[in-house]
N, C-alpha and C positions, 0 to 999 in steps of 0.2 A: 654530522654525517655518520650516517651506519652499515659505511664500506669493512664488512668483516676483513677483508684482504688486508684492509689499509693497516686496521690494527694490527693485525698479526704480525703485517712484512715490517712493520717500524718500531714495535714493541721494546725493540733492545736497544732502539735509538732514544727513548724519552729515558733510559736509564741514564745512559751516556750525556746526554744532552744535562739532565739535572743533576747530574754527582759530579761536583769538584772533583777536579785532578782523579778525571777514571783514566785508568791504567789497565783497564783490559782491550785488547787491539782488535775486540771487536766490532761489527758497525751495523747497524740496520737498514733496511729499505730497499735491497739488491733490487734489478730490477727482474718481473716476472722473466721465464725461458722463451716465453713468448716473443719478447722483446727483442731475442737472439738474430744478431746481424754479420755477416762477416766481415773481414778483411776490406777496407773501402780505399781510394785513391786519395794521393792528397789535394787538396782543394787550395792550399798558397801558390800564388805567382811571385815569379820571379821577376825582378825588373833590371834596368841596365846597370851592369858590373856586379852581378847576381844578388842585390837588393833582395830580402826576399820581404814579398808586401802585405801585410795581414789587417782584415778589418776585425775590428772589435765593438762592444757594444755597450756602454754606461747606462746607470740608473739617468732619473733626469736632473739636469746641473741647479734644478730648485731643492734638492736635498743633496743631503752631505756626501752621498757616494759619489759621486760624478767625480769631482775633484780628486778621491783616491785609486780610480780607474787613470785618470791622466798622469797622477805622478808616479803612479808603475809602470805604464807603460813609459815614459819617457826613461825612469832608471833602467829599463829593462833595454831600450835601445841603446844607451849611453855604453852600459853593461857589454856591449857586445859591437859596440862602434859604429858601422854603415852596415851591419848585416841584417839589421832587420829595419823594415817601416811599418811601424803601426797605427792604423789611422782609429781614432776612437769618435765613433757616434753617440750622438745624448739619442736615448731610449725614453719608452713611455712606461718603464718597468719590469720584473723579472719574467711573467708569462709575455709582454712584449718580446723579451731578448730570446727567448725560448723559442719564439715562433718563427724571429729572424732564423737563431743559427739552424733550425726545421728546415728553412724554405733555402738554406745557401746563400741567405744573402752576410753574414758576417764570420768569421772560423770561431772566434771566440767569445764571450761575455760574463756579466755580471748575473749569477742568477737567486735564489732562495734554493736550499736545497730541500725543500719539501714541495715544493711549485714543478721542481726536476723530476722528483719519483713519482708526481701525478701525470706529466710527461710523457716519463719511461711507461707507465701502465697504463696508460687511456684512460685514465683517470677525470672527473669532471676538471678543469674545462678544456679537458682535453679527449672526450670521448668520439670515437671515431675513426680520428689521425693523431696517435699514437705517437713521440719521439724518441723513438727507439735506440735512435744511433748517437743522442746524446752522453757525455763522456765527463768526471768531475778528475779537473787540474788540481784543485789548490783551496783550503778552505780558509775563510778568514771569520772576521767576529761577525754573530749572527746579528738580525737589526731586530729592533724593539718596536712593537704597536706604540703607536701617539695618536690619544685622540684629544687633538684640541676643540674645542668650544671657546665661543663669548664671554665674559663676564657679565654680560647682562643676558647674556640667553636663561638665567633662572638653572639653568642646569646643572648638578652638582655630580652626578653617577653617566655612568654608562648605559646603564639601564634605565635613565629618562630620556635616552636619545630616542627612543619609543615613539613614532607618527612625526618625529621633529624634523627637518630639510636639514641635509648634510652629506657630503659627501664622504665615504670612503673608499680610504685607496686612491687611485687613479686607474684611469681606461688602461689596459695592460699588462698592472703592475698584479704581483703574486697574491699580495694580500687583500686585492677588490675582492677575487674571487670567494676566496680564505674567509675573512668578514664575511662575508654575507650569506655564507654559507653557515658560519659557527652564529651569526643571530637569529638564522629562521631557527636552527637546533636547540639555543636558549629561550626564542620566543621574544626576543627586539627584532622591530620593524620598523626603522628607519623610514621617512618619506626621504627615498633615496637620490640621488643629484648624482651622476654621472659626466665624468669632465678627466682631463689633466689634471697633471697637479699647479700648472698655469691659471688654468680655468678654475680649478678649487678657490685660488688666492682671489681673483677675480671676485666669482659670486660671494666669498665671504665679505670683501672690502664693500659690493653692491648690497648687503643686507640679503642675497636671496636667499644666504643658508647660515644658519649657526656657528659652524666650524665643520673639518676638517678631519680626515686622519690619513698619518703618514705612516711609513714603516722603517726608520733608520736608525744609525748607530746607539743613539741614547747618549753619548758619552759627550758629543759636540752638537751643538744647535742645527736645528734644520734650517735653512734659509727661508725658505716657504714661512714657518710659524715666527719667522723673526720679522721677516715682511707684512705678514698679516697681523702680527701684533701692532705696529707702527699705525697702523690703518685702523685698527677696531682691538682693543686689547681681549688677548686672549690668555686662558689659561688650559693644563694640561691635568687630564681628567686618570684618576687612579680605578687600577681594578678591585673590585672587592675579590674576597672569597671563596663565594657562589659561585661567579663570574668566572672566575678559573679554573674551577672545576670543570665546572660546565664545557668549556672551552678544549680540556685537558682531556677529555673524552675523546675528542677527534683526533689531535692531533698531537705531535710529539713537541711541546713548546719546552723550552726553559723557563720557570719564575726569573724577572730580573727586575731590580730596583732601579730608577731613573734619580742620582744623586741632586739634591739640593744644588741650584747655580749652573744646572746645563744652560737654563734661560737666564738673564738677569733677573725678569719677573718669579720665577718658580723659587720657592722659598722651605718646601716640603717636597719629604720624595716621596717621588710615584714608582709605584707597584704597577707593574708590567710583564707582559709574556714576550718571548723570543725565538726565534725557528734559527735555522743555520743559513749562514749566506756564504757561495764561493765566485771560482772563477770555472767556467764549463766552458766542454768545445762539442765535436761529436769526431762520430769514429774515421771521418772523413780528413780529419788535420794531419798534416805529416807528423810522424810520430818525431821526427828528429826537432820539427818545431816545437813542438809539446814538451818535450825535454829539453831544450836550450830554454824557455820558457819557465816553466815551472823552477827551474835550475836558478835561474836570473831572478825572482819573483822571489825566491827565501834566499838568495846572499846579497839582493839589494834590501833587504828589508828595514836595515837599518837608514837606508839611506831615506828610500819613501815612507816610513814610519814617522821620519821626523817630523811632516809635514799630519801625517793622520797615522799618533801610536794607539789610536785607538783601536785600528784593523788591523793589527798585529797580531799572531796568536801562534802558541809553539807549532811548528809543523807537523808533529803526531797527530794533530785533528784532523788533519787533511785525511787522514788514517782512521781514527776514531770517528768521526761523524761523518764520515761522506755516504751518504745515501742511494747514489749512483754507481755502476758501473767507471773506475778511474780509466783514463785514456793510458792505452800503452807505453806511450813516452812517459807520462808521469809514473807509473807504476815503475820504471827501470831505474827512475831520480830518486825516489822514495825506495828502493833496495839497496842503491848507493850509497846513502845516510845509515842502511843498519835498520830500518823499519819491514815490521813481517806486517804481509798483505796479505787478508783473509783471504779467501775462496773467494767470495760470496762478491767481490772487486773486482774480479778478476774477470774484463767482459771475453765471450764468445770468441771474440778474434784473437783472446791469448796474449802470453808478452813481445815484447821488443826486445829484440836483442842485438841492433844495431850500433 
């Protein structure tokens, strides 16, 4: 992609993003002034005995995230007793949830936060209708590109996935767009397959397509490549050098390594790229929810960690990599702790100070 804005406005995020323990409270990606919205109502219902009800919106429960959307949200209710109800939907991925929390239909989600700041600036695939009132809570670990393949597809690189049937991504999800966009720019051209990631596992166990690519933790197995291993053994395909350069031109990734024994079968690590993943609402959420939220999400953390210590990550990031404009409520949780919050976070409607 050769959106000069993009580089510019994220520049200081691929610092951040690739230097261990950066320690400047800087962050990248603000969104443009264009985007500036004001002061909006909140969007939670309250139900009998003042319940207050909130939908939310998970990755899909074939990959690793789904499960640590439900076990925060459940600490986060426990956390606070009958005050809140959170109902959590399986999603078909991050521009998915994006489009939800856009159109009203959920307060909160799972999203990429580089999928957010294409959002925030009408950005492909989101030129047109812009998500302007989008708002970043909370961040946790970013997810890692997986591109599985066959063992007997003959394929050994990423760069013979070249004219071959396979899908990347899933219909929805951040990184369909992401891919396909970073292989017309390196010159891979997939005979591309379009699906779920239901329908990914499907056509691979059918023979219609070689393998796969998913985008999650790295740290625990996707269920998707565990299933499709069962069915047609697969293995999980390393970046070259080239490859991430190439890559590393658009977008602000992390290099990340995929350790030996995420899979049973994987015996070598894979070299990998990684974007940032959080938890997003828009400007529309009551800020008092936003902050009992965010508040509940880093002092349960140890509780829902247990369950996935891989999404764990110091709260400062939420600081350091957020990309978006932070929602009011969370900006007032995050002063509470002793964290300075740049300008550049600080969206149009200002703080809370409820």
């Amino acid at each position: 992609m050769k959106n000069k804005f993009l580089m510019n406005g994220i520049a200081m995020l691929l610092i951040c993003l690739m230097a261990v323990g950066c320690s400047s409270g800087s962050s990248a990606g603000a969104p443009s002034p264009s985007g500036a919205a004001g002061p909006a109502a909140a969007s939670s219902s309250v139900g009998d005995g003042g319940v207050v009800m909130l939908q939310s919106q998970a990755m899909p429960s074939s990959g690793a995230n789904y499960g640590y959307m439900v076990e925060f949200v459940k600490a986060i209710e426990e956390y606070y007793g009958e005050k809140y109800d959170i109902t959590v939907r399986e999603g078909a991925g991050s521009e998915d949830c994006i489009r939800s929390l856009h159109a009203g239909l959920v307060e909160m989600g799972q999203t990429d936060l580089i999928t957010a700041y294409q959002a925030v600036n009408g950005m492909p695939p989101f030129e047109g209708d812009p998500a302007t009132e989008l708002r970043g809570m909370a961040v946790k670990r970013g997810a890692i590109f997986q591109f599985a393949v066959a063992e007997d597809s003959g394929v050994n690189s990423i760069w013979e996935l070249d004219g071959k049937p396979y899908v990347v991504g899933g219909i929805g999800s951040g990184s369909e767009s992401q891919i396909n966009e970073l292989f017309e720019a390196v010159g891979i051209h997939p005979d591309t397959k379009r699906g779920t990631l239901d329908d990914a596992k499907a056509m691979y166990a059918d023979r219609q397509i070689i393998g796969f690519q998913w985008t999650d933790s790295g740290l625990a197995p996707t269920p998707a490549f565990i299933e499709g291993h069962s069915a047609r053994p697969l293995k999980i395909l390393s970046f070259d050098d080239r490859l991430i350069e190439g890559f590393l031109k658009s977008y602000p990734f992390a290099i990340k390594e995929m350790e030996p024994g995420v899979y049973p079968w994987m015996t070598e690590p894979v070299k990998s790229l990684a974007g940032v993943s959080g938890i997003s609402c828009t400007d529309k959420m009551d800020p008092q929810a936003v902050y009992d939220i965010v508040k509940a999400y880093w002092e349960t953390a140890d509780i829902w960690g247990k369950s996935y210590p891989d999404q764990v990550v110091p709260v400062e990031n939420s600081v350091k990599e957020m990309t978006i404009y932070l929602h009011p409520g969370a900006i007032k949780y995050y002063e509470e702790i002793g964290l300075e919050i740049p300008d550049h976070l600080i969206p149009p409607e200002g703080k809370w100070n409820g």
